[in-house]
C-alpha positions in Angstrom: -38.6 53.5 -132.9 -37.4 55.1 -136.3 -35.3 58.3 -136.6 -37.4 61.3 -137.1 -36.3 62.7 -140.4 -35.5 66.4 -140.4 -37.4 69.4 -142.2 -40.8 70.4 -142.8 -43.9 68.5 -142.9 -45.1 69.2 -146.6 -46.9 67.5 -148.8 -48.2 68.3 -152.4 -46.2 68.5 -155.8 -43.8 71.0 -157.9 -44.2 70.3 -161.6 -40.1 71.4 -162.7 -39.3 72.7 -166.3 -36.3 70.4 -166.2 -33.3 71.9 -167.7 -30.6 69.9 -170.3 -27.3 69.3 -168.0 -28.8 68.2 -165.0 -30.0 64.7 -163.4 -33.6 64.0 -162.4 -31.9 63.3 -158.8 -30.0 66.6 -158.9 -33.1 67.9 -159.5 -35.6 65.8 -156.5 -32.7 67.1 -154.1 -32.4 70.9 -155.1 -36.1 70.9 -154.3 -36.7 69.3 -151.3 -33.9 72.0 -150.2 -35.4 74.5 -151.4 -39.0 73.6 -149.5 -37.0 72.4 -146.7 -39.0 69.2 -146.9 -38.5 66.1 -145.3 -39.0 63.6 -147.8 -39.1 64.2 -151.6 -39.4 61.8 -154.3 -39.6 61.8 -158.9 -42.1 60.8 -161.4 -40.5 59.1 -163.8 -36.6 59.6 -164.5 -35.5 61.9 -167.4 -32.1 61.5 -168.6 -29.3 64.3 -167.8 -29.7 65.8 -171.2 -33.7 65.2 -171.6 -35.9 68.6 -170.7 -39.6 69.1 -169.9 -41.6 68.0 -166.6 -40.2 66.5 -163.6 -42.8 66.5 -161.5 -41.7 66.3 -158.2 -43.6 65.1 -154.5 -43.2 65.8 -151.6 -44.1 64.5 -148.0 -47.2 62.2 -148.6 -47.6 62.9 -152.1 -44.5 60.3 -152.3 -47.0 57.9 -151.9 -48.8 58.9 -154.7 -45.5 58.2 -156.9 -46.3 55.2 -158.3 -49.9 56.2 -160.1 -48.3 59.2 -162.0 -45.6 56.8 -163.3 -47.8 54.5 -165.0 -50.0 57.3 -166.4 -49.4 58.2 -169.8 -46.4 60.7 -170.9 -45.7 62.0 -174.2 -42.3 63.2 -175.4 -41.5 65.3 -178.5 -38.2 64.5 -179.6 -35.3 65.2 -182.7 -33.9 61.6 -184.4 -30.5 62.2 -186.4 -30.9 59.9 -189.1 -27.8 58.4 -190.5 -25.9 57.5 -187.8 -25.9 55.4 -184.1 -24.2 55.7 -181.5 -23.6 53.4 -178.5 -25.5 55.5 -175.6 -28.7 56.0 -178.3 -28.6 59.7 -178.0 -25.9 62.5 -179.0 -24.0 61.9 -175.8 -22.3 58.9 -177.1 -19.7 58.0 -179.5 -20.7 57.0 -183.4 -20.7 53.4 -183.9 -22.4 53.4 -187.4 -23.1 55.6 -190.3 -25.3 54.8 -193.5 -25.7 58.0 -196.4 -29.3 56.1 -196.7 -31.9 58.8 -196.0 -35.8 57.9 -196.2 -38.5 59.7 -197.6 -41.2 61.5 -195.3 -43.5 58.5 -196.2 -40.9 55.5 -195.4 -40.7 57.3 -191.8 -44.7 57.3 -191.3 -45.4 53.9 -192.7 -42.4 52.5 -190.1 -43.2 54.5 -187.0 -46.5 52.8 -187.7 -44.3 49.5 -186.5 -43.8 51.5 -183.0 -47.3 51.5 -181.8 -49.7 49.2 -179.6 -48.1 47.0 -177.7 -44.4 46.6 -178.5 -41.4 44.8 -176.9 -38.5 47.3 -176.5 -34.9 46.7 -175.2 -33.4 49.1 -173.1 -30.5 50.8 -174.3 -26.8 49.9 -173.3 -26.3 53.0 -171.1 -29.4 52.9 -168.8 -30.6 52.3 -165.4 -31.8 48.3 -166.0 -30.1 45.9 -162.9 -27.8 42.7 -165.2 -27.2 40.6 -162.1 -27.8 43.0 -159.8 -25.6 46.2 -161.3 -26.8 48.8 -163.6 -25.9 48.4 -167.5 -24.4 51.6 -167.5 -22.1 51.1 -165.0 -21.0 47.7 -167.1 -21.5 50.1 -170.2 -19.0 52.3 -169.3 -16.3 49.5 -168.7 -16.8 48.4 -172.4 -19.4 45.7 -171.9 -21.5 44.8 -174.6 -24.9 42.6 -172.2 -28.0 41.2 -173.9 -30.5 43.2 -172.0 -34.2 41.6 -172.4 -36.7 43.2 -174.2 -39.1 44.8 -171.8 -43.1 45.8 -173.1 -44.5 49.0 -173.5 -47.6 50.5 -175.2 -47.3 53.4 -177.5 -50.8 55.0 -178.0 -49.4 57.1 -180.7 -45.9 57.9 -182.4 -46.5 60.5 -185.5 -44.3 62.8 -187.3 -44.0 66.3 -186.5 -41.6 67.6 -189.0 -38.5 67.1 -191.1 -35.9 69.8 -190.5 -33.8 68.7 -192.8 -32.5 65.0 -194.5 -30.9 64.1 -191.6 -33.2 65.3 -188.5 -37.1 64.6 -188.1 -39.2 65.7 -184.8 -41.2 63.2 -183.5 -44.1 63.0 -180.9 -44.6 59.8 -179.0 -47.5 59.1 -176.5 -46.5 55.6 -174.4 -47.1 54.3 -170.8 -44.7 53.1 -168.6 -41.3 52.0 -169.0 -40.5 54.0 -172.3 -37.1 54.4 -173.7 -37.6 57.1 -176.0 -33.8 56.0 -177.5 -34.6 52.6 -178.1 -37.2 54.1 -180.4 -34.6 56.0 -182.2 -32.5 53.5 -182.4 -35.0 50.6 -183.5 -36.5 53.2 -185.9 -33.1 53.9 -187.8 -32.8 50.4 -187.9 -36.1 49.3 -189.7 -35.4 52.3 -191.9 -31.9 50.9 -192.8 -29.9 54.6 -192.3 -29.3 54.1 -188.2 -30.6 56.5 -185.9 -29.9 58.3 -182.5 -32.1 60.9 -180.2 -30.1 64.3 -180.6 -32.9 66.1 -178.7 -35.6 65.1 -176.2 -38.0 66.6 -174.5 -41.6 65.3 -172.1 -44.1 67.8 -172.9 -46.8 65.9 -170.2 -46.9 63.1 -167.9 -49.7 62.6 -166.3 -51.6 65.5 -165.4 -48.8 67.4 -165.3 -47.1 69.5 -168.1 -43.8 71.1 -169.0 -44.9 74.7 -170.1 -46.7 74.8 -166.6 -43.4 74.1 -164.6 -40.9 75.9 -162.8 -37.5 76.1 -163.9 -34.5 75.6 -162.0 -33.7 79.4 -161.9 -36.7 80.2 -160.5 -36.9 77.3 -157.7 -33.4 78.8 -156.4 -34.3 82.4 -156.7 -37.7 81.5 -154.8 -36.2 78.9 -152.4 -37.3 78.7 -148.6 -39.9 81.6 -149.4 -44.2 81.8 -148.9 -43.9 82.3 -152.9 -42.7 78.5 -153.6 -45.1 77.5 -151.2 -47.7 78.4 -153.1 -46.7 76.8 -156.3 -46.9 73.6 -154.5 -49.6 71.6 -156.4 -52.3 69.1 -154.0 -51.4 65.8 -153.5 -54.5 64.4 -155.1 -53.2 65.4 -158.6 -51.0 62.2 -158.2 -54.4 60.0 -157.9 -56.4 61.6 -160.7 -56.2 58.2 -163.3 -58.0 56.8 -159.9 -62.0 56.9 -159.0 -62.4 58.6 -155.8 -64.8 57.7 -152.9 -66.3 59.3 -150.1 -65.1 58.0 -146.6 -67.7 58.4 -143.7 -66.3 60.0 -140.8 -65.9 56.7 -138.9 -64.6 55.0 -141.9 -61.8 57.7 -142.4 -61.3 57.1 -138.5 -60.9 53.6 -139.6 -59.0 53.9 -142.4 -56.4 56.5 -141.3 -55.1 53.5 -138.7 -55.0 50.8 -141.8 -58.4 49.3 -141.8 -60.5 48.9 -144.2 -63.2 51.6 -143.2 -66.8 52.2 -145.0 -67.2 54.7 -148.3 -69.5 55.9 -150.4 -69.2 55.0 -153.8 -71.0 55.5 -157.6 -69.5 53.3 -160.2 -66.7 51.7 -159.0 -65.9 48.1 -159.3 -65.8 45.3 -156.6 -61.6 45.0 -156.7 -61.1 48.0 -158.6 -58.2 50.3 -157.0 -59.5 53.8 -155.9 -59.1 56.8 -153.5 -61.4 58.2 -150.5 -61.3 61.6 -148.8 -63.0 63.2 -145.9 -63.7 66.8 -145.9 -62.2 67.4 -148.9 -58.6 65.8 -147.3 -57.1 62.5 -149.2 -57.2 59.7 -147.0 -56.0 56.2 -148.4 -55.8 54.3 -151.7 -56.9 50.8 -151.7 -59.5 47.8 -153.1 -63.5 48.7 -153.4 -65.1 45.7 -151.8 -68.3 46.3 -151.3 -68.8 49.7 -149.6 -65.8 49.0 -147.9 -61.8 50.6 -148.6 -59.1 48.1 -148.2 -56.1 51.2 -147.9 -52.6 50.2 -149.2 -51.7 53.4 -148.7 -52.5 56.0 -145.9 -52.1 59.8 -145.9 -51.3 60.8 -142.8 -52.0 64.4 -143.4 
């Protein structure tokens, strides 16, 4: 029989105004502390430096993970022309520098490049397994690895404003799997003048948004209080690119022990992945096959 873990039995998630400074896992940990929850999980990993929405699950809403990380995100983000650096952002040391500087309308007829469907490699420094270790540990020991381009869709990528010659602000809409350096990087280099992120920041992801977060300060100051509690979003946020059905009660019966169980359903596809509730509760995820839910996932709530 498996170990019990310890702490509450919460589900739902906290949207976090992620501070610079800090990892996305600092973050996950402070708080599950701070809701005393038993099992806590991310949406999609910022890095240490990168602000803007973490949003954070807890309990069942873990299971939920998955469907806010292939959900659309959009970044806003600063690009120092004129110079690259090995970790793509302002972090790392300067391995280039041109005194090239485009024009306004270079930069929007190349970003133009950047959207659709694209093939991006990962930076150097980032979280991508070569042969089973992470680059940046092999990064940080001076190796230089052919990481393989990866795909991503950009639905937009447009220019916000040009500070100055060297900076521009950028917003980029993409799915899943975006390295918002590579785009710096690969940018600078179709412009000819090198480039590296010197400020980023995720504005949305999903359903959730940055201006709508906590911050850190307040998460501590209103730790292990009724007053966090009720900042705590519902689970079902996590499942809203998702249809939803209607279980019956013998079919939630059914479906809470991992069978498929019997829904009521209005445009959903035979195959097509979807949610049920019962009295207003979430369920499972699973297959539509014809008035019937084949769960993947349970919520034992």
């Amino acid at each position: 029989m498996g170990r019990k873990r310890k702490g509450r039995d919460i589900s739902g998630w906290l949207v976090v105004d992620k501070p610079a400074g800090i990892s996305s896992n600092a973050v996950v940990n402070k708080v599950r502390w701070a809701f005393e929850a038993n099992k806590a999980g991310h949406a999609g990993t910022l890095d240490p430096e990168a602000t803007g929405v973490l949003a954070v699950a807890l309990g069942e809403a873990t299971k939920t993970v998955p469907f806010v990380t292939d959900a659309l995100k959009a970044y806003v983000f600063d690009v120092r022309l004129g110079q690259a650096t090995n970790t793509d952002d302002a972090e790392g040391e300067v391995i280039a520098q041109s005194d090239q500087r485009p024009t306004d309308e270079e930069i929007k007829e190349a970003l133009q490049q950047f959207v659709g469907d694209i093939e991006q490699v990962p930076p150097q420094f980032s979280a991508v397994k070569i042969d089973g270790e992470r680059a940046y540990k092999r990064a940080r020991d001076g190796e230089e690895m052919e990481i393989a381009a990866r795909p991503l869709f950009v639905e937009s990528l447009i220019l916000l404003d040009r500070k100055d010659a060297d900076h521009v602000t950028l917003e980029m809409v993409c799915g899943k799997g975006g390295y918002v350096r590579s785009i710096a990087r690969d940018l600078g280099k179709v412009l000819g003048c090198h480039g590296h992120v010197a400020h980023l920041r995720r504005v949305w992801s999903g359903p959730f948004e940055a201006d709508k977060g906590l911050s850190f300060d307040t998460i501590q100051e209103l730790a292990r209080t009724p007053e966090l509690d009720s900042h705590l979003l519902p689970l079902e946020l996590g499942l809203s690119d998702l249809p939803q059905v209607t279980a019956t009660a013998e079919g939630a019966a059914r479906l809470r022990h991992g069978n498929p169980g019997m829904v009521i359903a209005s445009g959903v596809d035979y195959g097509e992945t979807c949610w049920a509730s019962h009295q207003g509760q979430p369920v499972a995820v699973g297959s539509y096959r014809g008035g019937e839910l084949h769960p993947s996932r349970v919520f034992n709530l």
